[in-house]
C-alpha positions in Angstrom: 71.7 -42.2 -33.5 69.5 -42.8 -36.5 67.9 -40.8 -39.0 64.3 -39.7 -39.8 63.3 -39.8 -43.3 59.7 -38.9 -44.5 57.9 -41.1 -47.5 56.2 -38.9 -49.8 52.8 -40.1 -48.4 54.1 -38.8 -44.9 55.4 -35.4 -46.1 51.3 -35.0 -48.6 50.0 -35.8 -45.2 51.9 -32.6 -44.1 51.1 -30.3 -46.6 47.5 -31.1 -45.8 47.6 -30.5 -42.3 48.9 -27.6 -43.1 46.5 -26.3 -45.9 43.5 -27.3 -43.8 44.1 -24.7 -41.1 42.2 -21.4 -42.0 44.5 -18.9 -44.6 43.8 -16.6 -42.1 45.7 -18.2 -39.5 49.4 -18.6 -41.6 51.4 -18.4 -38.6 49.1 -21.1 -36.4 49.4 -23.3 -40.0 53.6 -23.1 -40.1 54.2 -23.9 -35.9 51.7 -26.7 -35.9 53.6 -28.6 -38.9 57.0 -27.3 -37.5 56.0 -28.8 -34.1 54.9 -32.1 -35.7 58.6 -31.8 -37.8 60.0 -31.4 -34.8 58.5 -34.1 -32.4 59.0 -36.3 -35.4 63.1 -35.4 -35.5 63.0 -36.7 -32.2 62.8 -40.4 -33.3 66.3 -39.8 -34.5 67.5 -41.0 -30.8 64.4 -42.5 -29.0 62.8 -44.6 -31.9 61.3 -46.8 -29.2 59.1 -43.9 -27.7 56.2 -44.2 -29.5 53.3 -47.1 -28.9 53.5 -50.0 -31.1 50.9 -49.8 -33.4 49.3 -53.5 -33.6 47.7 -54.2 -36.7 47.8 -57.4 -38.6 51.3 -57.1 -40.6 54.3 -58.5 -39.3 56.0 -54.6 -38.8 58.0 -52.6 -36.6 55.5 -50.0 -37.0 54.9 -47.2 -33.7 52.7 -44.3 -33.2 54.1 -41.0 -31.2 51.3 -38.3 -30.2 51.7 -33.8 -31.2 48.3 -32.9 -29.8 45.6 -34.0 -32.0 47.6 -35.6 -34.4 49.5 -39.5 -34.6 53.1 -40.1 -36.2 53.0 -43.3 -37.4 56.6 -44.5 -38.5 58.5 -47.7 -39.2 61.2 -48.4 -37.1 64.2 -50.3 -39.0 66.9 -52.7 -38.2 69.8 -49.9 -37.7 67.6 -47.7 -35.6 66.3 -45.5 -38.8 63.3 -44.5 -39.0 60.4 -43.9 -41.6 58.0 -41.6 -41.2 54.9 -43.2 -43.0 52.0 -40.8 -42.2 50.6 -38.1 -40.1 47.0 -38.5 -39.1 44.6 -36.7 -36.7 43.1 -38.6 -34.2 39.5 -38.7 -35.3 41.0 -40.6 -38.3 40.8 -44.8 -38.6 44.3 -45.0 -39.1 43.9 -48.6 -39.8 42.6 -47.9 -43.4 45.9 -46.1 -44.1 48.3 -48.6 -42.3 46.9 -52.0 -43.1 
């Protein structure tokens, strides 16, 4: 089984997620970036689950779905895995992967 690390774009990406739900909603805020933590913990023993994401670098790079929200991670040699970003689905994740 590998392991999930998070870049410090990844874990920003987060922390805005969370932020951007109302202050009036703390406990909606904490389970939806626990469930994302979560789905994302997952890769740890199916990093193949997600899509691949094809863009026009030469990388390992998949995309899992939580909801309204993409998991983009780098898949490495060993079976690790990197999470590089969280991004809601109205977003061009192109400008953030390419």
């Amino acid at each position: 089984m590998g392991e999930v690390r998070w870049t410090a774009e990844a874990a920003r990406w987060l922390t805005e997620i969370h932020d951007y739900i109302p202050a009036d909603h703390p406990a909606a805020a904490q389970r939806t970036v626990r469930n994302i933590y979560e789905r994302a913990q997952t890769l740890a023993a199916f990093p193949e689950r997600g899509y691949r994401y094809e863009g026009p670098l030469d990388r390992h790079v998949r995309v899992v779905l939580y909801g309204h929200f993409r998991i983009a991670y780098l898949v490495k040699p060993a079976g690790d895995v990197d999470i590089l970003g969280v991004f809601h689905g109205a977003l061009d994740i192109r400008r953030y992967l390419e």
